[in-house]
mmCIF file of the C-alpha atoms, coordinates in Angstrom:
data_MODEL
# 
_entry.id   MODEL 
# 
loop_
_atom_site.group_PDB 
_atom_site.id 
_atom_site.type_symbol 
_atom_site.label_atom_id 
_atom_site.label_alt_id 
_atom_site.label_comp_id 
_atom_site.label_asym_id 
_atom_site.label_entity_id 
_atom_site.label_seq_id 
_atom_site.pdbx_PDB_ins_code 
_atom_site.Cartn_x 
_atom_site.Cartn_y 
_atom_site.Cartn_z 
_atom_site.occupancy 
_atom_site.B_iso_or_equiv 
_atom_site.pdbx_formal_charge 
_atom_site.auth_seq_id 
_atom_site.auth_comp_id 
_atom_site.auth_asym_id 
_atom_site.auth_atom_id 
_atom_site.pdbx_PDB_model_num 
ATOM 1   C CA . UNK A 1 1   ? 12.207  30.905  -30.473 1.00 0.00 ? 1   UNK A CA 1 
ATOM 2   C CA . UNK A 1 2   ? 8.603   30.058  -29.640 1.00 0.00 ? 2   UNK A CA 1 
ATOM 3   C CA . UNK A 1 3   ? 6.769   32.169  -26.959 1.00 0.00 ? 3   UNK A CA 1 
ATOM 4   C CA . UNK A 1 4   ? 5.795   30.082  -24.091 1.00 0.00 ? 4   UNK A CA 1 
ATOM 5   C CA . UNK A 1 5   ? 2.675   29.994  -23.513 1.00 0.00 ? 5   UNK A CA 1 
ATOM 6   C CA . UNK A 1 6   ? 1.671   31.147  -19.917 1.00 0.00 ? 6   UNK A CA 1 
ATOM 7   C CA . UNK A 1 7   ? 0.497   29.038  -17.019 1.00 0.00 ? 7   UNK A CA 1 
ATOM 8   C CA . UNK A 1 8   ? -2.910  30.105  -15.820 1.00 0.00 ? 8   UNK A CA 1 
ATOM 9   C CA . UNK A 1 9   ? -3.300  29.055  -12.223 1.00 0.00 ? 9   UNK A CA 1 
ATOM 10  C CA . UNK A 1 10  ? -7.138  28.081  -11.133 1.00 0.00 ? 10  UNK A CA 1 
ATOM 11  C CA . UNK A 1 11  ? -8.623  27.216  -8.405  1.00 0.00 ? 11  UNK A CA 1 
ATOM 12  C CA . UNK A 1 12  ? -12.680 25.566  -7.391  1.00 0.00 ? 12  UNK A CA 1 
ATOM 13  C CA . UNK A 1 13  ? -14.876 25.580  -4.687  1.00 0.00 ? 13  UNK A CA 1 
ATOM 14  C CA . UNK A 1 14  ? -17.530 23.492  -3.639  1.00 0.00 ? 14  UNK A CA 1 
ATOM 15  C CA . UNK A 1 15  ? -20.732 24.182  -2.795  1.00 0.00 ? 15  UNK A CA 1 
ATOM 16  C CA . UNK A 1 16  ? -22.408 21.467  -0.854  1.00 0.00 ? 16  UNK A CA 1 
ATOM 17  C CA . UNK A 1 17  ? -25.684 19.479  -1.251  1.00 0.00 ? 17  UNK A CA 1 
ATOM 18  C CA . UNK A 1 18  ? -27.276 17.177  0.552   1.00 0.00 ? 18  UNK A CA 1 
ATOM 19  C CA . UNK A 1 19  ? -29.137 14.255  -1.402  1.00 0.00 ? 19  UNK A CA 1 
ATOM 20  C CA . UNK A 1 20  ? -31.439 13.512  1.961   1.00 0.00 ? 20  UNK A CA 1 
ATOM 21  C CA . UNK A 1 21  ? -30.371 9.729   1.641   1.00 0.00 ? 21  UNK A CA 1 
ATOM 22  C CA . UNK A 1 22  ? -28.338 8.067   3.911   1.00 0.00 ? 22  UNK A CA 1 
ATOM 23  C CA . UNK A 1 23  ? -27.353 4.597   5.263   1.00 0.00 ? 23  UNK A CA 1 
ATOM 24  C CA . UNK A 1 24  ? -27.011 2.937   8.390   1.00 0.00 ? 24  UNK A CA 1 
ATOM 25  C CA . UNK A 1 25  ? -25.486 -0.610  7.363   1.00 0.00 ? 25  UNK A CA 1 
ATOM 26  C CA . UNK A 1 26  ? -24.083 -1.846  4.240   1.00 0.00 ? 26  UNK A CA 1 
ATOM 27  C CA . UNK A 1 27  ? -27.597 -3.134  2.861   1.00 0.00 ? 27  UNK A CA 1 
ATOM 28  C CA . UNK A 1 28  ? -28.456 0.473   2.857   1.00 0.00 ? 28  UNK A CA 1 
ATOM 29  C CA . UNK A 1 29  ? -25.277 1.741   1.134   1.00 0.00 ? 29  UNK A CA 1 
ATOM 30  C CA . UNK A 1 30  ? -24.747 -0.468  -1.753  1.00 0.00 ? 30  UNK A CA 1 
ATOM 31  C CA . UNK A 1 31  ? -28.742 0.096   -2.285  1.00 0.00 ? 31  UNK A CA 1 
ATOM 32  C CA . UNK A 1 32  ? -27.691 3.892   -2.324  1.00 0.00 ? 32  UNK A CA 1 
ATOM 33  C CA . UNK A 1 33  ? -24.741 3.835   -4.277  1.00 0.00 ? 33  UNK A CA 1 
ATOM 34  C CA . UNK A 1 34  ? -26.653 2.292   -6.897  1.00 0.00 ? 34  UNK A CA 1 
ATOM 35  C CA . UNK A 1 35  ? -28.941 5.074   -7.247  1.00 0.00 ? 35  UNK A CA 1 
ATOM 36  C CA . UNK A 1 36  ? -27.415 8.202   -6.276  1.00 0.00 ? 36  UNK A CA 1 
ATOM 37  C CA . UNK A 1 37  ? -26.379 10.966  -9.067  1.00 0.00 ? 37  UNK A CA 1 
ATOM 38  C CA . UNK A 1 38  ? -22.834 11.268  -10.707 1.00 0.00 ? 38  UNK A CA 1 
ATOM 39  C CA . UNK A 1 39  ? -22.776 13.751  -8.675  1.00 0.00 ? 39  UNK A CA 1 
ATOM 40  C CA . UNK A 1 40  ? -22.972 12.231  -5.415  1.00 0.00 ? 40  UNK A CA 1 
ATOM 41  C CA . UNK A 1 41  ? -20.153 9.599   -6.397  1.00 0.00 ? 41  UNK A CA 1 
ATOM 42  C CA . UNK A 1 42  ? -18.011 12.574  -7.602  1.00 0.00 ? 42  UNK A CA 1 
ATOM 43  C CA . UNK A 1 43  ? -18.307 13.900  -4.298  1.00 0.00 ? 43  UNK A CA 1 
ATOM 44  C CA . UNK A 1 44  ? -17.623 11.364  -2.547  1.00 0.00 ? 44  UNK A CA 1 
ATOM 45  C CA . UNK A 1 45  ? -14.318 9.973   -4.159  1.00 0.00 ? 45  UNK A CA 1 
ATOM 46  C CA . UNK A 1 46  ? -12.814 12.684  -6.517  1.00 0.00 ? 46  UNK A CA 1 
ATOM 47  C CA . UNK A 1 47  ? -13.444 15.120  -4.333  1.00 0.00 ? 47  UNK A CA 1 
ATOM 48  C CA . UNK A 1 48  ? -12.389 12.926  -0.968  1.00 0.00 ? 48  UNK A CA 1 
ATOM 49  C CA . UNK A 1 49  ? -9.102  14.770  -1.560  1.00 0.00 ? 49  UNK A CA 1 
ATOM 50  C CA . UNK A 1 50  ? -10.093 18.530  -1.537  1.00 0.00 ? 50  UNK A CA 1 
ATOM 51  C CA . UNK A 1 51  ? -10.767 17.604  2.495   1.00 0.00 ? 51  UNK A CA 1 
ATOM 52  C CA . UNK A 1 52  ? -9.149  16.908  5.035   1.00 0.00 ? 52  UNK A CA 1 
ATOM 53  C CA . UNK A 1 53  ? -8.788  13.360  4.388   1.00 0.00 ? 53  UNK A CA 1 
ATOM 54  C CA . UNK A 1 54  ? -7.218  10.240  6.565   1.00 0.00 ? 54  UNK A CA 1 
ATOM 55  C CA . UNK A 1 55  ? -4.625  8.714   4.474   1.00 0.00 ? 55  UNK A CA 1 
ATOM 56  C CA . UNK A 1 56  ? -5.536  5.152   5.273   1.00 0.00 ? 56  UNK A CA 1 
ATOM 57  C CA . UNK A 1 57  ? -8.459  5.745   3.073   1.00 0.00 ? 57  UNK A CA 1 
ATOM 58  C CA . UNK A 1 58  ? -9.045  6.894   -0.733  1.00 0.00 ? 58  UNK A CA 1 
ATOM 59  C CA . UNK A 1 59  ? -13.013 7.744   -0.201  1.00 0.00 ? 59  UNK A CA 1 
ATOM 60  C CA . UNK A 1 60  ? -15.788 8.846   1.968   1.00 0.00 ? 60  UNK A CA 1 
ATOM 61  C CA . UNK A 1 61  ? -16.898 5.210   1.461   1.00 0.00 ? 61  UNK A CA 1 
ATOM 62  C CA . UNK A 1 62  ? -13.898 3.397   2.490   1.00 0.00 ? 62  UNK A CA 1 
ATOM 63  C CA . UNK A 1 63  ? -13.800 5.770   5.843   1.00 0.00 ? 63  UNK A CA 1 
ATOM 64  C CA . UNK A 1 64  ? -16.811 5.456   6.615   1.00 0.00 ? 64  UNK A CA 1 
ATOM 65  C CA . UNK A 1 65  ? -16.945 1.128   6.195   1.00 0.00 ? 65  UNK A CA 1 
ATOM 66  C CA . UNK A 1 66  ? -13.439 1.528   8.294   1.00 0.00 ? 66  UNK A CA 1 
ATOM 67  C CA . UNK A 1 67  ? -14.506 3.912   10.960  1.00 0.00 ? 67  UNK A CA 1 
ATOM 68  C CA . UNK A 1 68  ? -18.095 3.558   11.711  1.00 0.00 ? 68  UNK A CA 1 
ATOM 69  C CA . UNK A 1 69  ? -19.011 0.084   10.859  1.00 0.00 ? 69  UNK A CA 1 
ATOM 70  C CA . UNK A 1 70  ? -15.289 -1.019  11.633  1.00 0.00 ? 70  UNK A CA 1 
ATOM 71  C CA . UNK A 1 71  ? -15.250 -3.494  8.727   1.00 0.00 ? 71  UNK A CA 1 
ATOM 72  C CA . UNK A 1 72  ? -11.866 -3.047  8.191   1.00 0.00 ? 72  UNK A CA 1 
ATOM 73  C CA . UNK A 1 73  ? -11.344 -5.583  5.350   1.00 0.00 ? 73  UNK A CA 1 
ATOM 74  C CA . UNK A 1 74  ? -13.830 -3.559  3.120   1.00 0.00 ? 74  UNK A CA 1 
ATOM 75  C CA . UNK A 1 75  ? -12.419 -0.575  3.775   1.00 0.00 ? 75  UNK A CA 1 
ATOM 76  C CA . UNK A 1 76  ? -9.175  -1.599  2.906   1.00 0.00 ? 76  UNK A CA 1 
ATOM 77  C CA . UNK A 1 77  ? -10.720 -3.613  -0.841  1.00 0.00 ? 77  UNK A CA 1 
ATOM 78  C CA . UNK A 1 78  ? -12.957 0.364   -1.357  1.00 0.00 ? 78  UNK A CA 1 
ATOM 79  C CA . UNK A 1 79  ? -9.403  2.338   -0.774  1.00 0.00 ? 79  UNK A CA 1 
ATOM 80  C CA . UNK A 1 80  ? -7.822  0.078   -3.196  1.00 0.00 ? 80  UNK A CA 1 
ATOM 81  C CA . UNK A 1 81  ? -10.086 1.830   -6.146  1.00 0.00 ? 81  UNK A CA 1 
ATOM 82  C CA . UNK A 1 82  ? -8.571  4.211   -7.981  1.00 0.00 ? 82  UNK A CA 1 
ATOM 83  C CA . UNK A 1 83  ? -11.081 6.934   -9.118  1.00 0.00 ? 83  UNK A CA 1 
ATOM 84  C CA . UNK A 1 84  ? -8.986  8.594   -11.879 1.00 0.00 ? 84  UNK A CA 1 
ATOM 85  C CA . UNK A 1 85  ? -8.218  4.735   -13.307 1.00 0.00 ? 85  UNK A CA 1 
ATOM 86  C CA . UNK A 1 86  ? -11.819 4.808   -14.902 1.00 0.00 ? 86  UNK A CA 1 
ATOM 87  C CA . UNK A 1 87  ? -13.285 6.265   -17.916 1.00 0.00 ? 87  UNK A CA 1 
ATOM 88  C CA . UNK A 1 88  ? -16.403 7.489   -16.792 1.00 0.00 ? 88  UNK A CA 1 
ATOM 89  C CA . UNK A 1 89  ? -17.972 7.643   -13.256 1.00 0.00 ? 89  UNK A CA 1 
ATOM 90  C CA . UNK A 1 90  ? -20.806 4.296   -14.560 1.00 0.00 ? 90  UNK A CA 1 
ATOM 91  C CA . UNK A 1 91  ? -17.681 2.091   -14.152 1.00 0.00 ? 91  UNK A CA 1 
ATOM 92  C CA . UNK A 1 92  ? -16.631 3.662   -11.227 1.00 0.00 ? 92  UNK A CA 1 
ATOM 93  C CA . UNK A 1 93  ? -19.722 3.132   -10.203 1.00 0.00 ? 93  UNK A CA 1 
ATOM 94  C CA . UNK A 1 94  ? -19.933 -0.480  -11.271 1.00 0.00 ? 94  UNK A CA 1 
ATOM 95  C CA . UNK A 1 95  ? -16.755 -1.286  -9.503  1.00 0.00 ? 95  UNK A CA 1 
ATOM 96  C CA . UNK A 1 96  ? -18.255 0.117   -5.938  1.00 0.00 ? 96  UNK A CA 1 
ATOM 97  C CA . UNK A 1 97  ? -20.870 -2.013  -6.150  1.00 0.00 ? 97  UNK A CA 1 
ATOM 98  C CA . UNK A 1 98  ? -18.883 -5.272  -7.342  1.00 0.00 ? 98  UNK A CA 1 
ATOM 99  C CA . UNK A 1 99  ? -16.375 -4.681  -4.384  1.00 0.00 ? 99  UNK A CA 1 
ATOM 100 C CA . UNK A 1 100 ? -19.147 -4.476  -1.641  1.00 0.00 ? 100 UNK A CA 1 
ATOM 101 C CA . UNK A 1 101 ? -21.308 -7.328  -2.877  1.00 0.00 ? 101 UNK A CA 1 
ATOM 102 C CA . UNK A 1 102 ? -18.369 -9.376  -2.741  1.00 0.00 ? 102 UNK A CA 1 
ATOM 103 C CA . UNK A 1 103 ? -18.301 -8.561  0.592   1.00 0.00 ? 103 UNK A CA 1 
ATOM 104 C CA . UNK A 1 104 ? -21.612 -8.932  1.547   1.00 0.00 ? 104 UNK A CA 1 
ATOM 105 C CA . UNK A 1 105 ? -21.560 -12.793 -0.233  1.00 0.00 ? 105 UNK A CA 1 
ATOM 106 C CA . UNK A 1 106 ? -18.996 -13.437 2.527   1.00 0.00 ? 106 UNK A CA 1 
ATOM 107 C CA . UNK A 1 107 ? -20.917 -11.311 5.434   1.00 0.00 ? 107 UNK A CA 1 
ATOM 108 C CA . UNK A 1 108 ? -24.492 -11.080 4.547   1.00 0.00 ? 108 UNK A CA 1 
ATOM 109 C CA . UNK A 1 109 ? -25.730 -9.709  7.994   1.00 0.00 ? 109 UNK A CA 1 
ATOM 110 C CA . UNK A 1 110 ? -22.791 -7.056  8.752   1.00 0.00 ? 110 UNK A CA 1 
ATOM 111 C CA . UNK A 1 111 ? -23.054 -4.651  11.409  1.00 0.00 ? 111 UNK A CA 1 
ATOM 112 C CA . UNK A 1 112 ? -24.879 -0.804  11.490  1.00 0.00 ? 112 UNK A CA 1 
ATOM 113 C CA . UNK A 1 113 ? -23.585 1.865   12.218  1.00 0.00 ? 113 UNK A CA 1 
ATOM 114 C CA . UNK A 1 114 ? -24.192 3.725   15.787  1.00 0.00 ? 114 UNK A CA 1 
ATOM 115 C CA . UNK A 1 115 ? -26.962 5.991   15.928  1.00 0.00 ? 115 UNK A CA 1 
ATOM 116 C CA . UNK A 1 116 ? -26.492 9.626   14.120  1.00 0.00 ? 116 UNK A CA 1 
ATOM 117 C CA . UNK A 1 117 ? -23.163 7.852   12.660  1.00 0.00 ? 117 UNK A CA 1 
ATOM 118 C CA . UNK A 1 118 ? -25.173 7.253   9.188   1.00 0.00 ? 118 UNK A CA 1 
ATOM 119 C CA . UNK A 1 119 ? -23.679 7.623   5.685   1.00 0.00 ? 119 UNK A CA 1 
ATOM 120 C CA . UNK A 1 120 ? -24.749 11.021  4.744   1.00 0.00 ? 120 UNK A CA 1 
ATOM 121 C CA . UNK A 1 121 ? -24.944 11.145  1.007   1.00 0.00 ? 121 UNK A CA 1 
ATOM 122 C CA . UNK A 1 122 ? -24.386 14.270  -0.304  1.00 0.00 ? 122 UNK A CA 1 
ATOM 123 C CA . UNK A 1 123 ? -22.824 15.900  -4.027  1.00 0.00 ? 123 UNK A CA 1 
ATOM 124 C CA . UNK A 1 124 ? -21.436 19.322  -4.726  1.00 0.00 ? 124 UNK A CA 1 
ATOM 125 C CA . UNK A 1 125 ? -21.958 21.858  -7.297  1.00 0.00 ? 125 UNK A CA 1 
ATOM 126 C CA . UNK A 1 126 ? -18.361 22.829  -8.383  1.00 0.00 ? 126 UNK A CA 1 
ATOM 127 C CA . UNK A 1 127 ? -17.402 26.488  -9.493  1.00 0.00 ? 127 UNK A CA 1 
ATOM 128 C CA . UNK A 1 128 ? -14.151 27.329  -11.296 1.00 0.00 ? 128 UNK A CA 1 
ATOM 129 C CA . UNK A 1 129 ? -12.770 30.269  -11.626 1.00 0.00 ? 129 UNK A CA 1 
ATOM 130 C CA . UNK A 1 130 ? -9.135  32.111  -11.872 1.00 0.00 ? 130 UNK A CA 1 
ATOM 131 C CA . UNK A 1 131 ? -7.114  32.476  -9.210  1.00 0.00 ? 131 UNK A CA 1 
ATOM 132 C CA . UNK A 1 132 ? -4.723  35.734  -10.662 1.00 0.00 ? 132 UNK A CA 1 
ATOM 133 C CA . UNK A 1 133 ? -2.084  34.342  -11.094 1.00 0.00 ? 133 UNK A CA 1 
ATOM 134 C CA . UNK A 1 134 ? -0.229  33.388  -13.640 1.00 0.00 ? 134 UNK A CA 1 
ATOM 135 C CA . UNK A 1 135 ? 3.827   32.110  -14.716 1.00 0.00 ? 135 UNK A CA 1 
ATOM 136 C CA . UNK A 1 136 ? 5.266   32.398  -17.669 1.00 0.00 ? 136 UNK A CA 1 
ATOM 137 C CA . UNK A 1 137 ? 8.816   30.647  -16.913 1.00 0.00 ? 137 UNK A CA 1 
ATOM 138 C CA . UNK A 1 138 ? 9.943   28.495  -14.326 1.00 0.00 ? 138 UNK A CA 1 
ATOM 139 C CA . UNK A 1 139 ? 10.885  30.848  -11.585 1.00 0.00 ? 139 UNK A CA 1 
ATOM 140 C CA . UNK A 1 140 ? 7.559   32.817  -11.772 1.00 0.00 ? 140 UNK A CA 1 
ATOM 141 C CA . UNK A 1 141 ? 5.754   29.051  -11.056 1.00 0.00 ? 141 UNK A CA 1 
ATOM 142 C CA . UNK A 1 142 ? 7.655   28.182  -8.208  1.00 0.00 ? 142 UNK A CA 1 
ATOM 143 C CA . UNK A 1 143 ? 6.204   31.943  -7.048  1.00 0.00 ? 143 UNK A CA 1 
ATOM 144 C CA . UNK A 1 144 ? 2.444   30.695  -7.775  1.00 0.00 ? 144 UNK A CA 1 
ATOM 145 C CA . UNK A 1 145 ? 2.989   26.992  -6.112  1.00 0.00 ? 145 UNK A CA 1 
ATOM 146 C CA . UNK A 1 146 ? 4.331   28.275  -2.819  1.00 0.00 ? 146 UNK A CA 1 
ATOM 147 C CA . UNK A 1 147 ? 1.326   30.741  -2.540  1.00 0.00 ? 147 UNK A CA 1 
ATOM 148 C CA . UNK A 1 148 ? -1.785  29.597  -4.199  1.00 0.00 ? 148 UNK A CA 1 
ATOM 149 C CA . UNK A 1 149 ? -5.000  28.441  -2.407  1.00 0.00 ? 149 UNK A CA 1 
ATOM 150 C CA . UNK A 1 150 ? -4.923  24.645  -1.525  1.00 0.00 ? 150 UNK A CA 1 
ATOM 151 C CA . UNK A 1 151 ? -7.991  24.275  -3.603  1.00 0.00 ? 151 UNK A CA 1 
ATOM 152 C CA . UNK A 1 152 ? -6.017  25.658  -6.608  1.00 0.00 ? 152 UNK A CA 1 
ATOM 153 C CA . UNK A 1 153 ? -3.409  22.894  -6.050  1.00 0.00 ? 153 UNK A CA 1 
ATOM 154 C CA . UNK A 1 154 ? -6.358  20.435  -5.982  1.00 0.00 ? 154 UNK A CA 1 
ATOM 155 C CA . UNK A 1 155 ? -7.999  21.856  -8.978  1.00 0.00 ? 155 UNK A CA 1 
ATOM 156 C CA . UNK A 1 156 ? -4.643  21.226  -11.231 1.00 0.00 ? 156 UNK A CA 1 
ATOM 157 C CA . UNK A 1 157 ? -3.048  18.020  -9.400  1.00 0.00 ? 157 UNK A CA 1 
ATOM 158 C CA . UNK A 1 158 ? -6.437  16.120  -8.995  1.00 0.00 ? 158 UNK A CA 1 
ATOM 159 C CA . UNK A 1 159 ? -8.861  17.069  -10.656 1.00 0.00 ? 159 UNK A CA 1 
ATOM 160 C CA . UNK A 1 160 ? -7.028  17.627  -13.940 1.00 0.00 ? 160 UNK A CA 1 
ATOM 161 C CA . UNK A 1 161 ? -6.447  13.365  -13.597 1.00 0.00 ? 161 UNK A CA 1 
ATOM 162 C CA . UNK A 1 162 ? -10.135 13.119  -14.489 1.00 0.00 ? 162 UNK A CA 1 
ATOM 163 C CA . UNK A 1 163 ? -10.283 16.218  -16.945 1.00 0.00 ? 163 UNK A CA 1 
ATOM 164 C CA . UNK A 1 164 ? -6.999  15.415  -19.481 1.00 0.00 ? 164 UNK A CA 1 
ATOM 165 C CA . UNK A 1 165 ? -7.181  12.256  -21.168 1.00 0.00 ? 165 UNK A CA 1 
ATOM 166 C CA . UNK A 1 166 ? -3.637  11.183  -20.687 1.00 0.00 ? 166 UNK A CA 1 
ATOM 167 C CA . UNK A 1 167 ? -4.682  11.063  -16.552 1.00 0.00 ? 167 UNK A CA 1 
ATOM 168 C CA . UNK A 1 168 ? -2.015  13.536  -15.859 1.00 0.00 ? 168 UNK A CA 1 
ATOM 169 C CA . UNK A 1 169 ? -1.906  16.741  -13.787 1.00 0.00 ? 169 UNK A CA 1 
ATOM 170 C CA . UNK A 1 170 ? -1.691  19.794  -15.046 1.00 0.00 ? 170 UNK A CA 1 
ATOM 171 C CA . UNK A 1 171 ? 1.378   21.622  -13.656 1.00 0.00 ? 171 UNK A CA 1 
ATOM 172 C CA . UNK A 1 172 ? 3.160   18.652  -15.524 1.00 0.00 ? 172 UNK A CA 1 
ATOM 173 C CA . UNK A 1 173 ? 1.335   18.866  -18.780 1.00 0.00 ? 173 UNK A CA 1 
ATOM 174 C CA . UNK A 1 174 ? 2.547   22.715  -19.192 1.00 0.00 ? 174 UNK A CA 1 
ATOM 175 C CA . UNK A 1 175 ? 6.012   21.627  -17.685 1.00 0.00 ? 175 UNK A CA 1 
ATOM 176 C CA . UNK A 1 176 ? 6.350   19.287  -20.543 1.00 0.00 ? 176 UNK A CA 1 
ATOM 177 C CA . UNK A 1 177 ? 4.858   20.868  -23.086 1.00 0.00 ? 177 UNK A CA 1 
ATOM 178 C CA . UNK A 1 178 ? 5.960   24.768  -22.784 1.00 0.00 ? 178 UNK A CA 1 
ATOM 179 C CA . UNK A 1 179 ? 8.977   24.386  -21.048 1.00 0.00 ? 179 UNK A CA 1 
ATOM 180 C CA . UNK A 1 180 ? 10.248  21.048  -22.327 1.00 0.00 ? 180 UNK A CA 1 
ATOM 181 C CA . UNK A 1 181 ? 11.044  19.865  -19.084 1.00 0.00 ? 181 UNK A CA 1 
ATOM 182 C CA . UNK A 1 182 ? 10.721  16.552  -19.353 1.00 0.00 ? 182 UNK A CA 1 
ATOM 183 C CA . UNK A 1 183 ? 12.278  15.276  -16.494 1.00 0.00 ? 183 UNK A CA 1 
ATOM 184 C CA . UNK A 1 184 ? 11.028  17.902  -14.149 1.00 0.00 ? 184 UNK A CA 1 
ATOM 185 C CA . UNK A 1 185 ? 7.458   16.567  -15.423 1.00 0.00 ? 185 UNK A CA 1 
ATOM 186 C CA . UNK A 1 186 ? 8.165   13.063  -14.406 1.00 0.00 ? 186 UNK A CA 1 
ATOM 187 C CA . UNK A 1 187 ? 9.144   13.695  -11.419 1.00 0.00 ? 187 UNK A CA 1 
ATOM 188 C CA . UNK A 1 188 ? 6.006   15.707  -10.702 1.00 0.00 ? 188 UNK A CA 1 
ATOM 189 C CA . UNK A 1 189 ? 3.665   12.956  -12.459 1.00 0.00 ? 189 UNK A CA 1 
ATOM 190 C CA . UNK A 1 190 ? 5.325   10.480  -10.404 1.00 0.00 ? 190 UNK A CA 1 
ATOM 191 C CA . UNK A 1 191 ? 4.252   11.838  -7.352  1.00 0.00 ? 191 UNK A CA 1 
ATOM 192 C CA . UNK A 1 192 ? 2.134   9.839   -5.194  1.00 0.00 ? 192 UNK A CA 1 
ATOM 193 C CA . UNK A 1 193 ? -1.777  11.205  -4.773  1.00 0.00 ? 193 UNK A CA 1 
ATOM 194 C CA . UNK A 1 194 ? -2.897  8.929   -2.474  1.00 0.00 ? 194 UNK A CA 1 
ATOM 195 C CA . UNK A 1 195 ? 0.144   9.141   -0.123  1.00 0.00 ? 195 UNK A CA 1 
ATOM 196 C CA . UNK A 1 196 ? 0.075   12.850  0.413   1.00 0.00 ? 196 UNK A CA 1 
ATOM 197 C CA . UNK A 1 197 ? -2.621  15.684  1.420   1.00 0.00 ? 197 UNK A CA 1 
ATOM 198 C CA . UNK A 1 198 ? -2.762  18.447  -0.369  1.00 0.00 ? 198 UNK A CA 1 
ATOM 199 C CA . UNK A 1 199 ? 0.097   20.575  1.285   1.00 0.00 ? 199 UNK A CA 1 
ATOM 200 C CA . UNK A 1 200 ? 2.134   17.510  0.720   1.00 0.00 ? 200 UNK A CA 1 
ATOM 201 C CA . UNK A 1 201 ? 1.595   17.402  -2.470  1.00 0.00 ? 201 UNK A CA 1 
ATOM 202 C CA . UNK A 1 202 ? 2.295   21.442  -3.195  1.00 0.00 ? 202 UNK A CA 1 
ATOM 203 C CA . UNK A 1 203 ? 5.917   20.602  -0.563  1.00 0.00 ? 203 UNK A CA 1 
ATOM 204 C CA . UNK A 1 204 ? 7.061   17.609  -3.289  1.00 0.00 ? 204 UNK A CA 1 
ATOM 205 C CA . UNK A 1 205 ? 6.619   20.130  -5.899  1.00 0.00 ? 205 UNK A CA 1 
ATOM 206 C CA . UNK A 1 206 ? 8.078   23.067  -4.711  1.00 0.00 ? 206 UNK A CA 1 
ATOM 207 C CA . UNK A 1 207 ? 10.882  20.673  -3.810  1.00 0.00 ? 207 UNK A CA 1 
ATOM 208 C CA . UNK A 1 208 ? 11.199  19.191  -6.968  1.00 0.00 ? 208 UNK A CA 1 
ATOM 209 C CA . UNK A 1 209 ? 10.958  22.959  -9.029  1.00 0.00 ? 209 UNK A CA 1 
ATOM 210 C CA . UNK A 1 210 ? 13.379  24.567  -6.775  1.00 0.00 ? 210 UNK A CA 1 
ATOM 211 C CA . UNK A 1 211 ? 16.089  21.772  -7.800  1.00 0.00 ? 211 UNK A CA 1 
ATOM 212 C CA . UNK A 1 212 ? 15.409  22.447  -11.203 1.00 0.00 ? 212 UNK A CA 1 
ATOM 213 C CA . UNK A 1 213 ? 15.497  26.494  -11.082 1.00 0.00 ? 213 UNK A CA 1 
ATOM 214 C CA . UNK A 1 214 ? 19.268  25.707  -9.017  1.00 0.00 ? 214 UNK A CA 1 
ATOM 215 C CA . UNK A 1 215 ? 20.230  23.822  -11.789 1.00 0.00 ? 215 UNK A CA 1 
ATOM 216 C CA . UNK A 1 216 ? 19.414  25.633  -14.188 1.00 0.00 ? 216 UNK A CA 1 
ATOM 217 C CA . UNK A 1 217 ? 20.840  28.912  -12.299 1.00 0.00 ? 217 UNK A CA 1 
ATOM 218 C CA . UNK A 1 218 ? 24.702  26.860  -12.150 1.00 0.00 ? 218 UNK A CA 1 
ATOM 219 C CA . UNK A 1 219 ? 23.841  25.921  -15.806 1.00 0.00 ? 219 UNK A CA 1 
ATOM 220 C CA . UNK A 1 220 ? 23.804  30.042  -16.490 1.00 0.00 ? 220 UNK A CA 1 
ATOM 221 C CA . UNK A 1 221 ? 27.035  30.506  -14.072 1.00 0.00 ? 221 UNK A CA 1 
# 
């Protein structure tokens, strides 16, 4: 029988940046969004998630257009974009910019934003590193889950979406492949990321692995 091969939990952190741009109406952020680093659009969708986020909204962009300029139509069109859905962050990019100038051909003189309620652009400089602790069956993962740093559950759940080719999340990926779980894994793909904040997230899969370590537990009975 094959050894499995151990789970490595990880976890990130962030160290902010500020760009010194900013915006005051839309004019000013589509100009800026056109501009800024990789970077800076990282930060502000990718890592929209790592915060503590409003769940109407997908992206610093989409909050901001909803709660500062209250252009609520725009906001809802930006949270419709799905970062992890593109290949790189130039079509990401691309489709920012096509979703606001669509706006702006219908509302060309849109309102600004209160004063010292600007769009602050800013980008991160992200550090990985491992977070000691590691499972190497089933039981020893639910262990890990229910106590690992939130930014560890980001690391594997979100930010793996962008790393892995096949857009899926780490815990399933070793689920799948090491314990050959495979309906444990869907269950855990199929989890929603834009519905839930991070502790959400970590509740559906603790939920979802202690069912599975039951089961298996009356299997062994």
């Amino acid at each position: 029988m094959a050894e499995i091969k151990a789970f490595e939990f990880k976890q990130c952190v962030n160290i902010l940046k500020s760009t010194g741009r900013k915006a005051g109406n839309l004019h000013d952020l589509r100009d800026a969004i056109s501009k800024i680093s990789d970077k800076s659009i990282i930060h502000h969708t990718y890592h929209y998630f790592l915060k503590v986020h409003v769940f109407e909204y997908t992206n610093d962009f989409a909050h901001w257009t909803g709660e500062s300029l209250e252009e609520r139509a725009l906001s809802e069109h930006l949270s419709n974009i799905d970062p992890y859905g593109f290949e790189n962050v130039k079509d990401l990019r691309n489709e920012l910019l096509n979703v606001i100038d669509n706006y702006l051909k219908q509302f060309p003189e849109p309102r600004a934003a209160m004063h010292d309620d600007e769009f602050y652009f800013n980008e991160t400089i992200t550090l990985i590193f491992h977070a000691n602790v590691r499972a190497g069956n089933l039981a020893e993962f639910l262990l890990g889950i229910r106590h690992v740093d939130p930014a560890s559950i980001y690391y594997h759940f979100y930010e793996a979406r962008a790393r892995l080719k096949n857009r899926a999340d780490d815990f399933s990926t070793w689920i799948e492949d090491s314990l050959k779980k495979d309906g444990l894994a869907e269950r855990i793909r199929a989890i929603d990321p834009f519905m839930h904040n991070i502790e959400g997230i970590r509740g559906h899969i603790v939920m979802a692995v202690e069912e599975e370590v039951k089961n298996d537990m009356e299997l062994i009975r």
